[in-house]
ZALOSE-877414 format. One line per field, with one value per atom (N, C-alpha, C, O): z, x, y; residue in three letters; atom name. Coordinates in Angstrom, 1 decimal. Each point is the difference from the previous one (the first is absolute). Example, Ala and Ser with C-alpha at 12.3 -4.5 7.8 and 13.67 -1.06 7.14 Angstrom:
c3: [7.8,0.0,0.0,0.7,-1.4,0.0,0.8,0.1];
c1: [13.2,-0.9,0.9,1.0,-1.4,0.9,-0.8,0.5];
c2: [-5.7,1.2,1.2,0.0,1.1,1.1,1.1,1.1];
residu: [ala,ala,ala,ala,ser,ser,ser,ser];
atome: [N,CA,C,O,N,CA,C,O];
***
This chain:
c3: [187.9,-0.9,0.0,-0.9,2.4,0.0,-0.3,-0.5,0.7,-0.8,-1.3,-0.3,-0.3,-1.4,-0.7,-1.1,1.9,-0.8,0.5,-0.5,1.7,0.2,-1.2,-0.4,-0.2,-0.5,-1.8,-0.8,1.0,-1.5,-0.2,-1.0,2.2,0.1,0.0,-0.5,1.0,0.4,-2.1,-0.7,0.5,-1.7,-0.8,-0.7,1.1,-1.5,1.1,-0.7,1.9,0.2,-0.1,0.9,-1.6,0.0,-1.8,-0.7,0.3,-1.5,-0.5,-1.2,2.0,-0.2,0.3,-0.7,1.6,0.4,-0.8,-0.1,-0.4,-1.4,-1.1,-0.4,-0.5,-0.6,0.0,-1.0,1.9,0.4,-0.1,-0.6,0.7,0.5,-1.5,-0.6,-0.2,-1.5,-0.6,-0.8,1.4,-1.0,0.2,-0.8,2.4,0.1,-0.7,-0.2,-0.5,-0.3,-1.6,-0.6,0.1,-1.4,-0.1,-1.0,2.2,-0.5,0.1,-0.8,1.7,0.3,-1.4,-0.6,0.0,-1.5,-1.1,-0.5,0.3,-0.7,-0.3,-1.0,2.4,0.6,-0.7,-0.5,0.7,-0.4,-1.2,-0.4,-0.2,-1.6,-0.5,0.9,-2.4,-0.5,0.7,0.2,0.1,0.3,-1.2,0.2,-1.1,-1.2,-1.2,-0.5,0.0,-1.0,0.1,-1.1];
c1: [149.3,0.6,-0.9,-0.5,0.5,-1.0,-1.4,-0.9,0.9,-2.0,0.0,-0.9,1.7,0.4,0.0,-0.5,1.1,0.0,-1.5,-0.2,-0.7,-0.9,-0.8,-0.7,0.5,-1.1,0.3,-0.7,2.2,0.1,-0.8,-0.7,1.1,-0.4,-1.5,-0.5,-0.4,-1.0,-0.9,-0.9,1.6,-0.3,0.2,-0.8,2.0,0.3,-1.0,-0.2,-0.4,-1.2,-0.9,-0.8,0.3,-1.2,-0.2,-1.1,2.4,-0.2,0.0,-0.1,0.3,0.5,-1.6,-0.3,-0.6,-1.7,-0.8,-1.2,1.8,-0.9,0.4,-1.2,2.0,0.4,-1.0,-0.6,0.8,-1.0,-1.2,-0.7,0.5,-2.1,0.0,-0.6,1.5,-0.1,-0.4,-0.9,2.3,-0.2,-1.0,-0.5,0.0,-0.9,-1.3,-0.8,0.9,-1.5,0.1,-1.0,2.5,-0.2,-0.3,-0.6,1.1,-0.3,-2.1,-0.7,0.5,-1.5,-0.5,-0.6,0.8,-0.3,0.0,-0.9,2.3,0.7,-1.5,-0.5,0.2,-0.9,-1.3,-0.7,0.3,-1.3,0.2,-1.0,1.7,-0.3,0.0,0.2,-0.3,0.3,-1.8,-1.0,1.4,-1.3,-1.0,-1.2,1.7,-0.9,-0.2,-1.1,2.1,0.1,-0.2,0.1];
c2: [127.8,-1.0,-1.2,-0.6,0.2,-1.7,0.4,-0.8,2.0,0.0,0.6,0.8,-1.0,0.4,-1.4,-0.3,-0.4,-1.4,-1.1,-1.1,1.9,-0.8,0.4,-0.9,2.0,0.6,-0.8,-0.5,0.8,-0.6,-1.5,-0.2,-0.8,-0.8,-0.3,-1.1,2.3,-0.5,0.6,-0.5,1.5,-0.1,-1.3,-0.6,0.5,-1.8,-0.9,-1.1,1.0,-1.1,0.7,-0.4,1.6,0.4,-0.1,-0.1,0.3,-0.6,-1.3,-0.2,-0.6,-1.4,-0.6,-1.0,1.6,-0.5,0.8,-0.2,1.0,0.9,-0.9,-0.1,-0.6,-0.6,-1.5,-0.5,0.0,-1.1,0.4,-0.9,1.4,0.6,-0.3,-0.9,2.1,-0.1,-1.0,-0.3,-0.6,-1.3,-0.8,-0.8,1.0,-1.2,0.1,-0.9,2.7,0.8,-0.7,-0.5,0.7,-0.4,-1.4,-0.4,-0.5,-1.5,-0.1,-0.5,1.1,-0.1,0.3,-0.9,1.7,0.8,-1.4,-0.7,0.7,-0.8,-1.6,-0.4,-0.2,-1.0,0.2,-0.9,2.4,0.0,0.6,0.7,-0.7,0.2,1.5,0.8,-0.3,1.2,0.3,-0.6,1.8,0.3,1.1,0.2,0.1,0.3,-1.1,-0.1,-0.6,-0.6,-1.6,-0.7];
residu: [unk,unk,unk,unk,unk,unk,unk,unk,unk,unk,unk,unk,unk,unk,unk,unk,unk,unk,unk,unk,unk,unk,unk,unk,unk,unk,unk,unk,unk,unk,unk,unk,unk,unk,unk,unk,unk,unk,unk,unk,unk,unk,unk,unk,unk,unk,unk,unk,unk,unk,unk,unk,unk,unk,unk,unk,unk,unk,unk,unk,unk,unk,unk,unk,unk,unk,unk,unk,unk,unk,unk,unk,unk,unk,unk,unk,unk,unk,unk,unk,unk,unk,unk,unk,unk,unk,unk,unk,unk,unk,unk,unk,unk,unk,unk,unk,unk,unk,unk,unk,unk,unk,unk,unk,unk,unk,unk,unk,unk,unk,unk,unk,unk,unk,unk,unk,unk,unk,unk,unk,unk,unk,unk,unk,unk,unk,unk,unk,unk,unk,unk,unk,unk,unk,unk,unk,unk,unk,unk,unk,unk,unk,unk,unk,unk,unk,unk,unk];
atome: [N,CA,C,O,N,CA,C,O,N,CA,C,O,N,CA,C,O,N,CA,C,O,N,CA,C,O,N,CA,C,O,N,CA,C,O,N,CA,C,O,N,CA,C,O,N,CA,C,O,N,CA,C,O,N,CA,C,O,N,CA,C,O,N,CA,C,O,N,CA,C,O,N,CA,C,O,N,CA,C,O,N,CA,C,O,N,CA,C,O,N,CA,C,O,N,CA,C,O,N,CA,C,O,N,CA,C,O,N,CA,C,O,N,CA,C,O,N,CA,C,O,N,CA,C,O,N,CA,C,O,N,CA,C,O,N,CA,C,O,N,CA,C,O,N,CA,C,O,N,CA,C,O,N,CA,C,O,N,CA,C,O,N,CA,C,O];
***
C-alpha cells in the first residue's frame, strides 16, 4: 500500500519536472524567435 502511494507520488514529481523542462524549452524558443520565418 505505502509503496503504491510512493510511486504514484514519485510519477506526479516526475511529471511535474517534465512539464518544466518543457516550459523552460518553450520560453527559450519563444526568446529566440520563429525559427524559419
Amino acid at each position: 500500500m505505502l509503496l503504491s502511494v510512493l510511486q504514484a507520488n514519485a510519477v506526479v514529481l516526475d511529471i511535474d519536472a517534465n512539464l518544466k523542462t518543457v516550459d523552460a524549452a518553450a520560453q527559450r524558443a519563444a526568446a529566440a524567435g520563429p525559427p524559419c520565418c
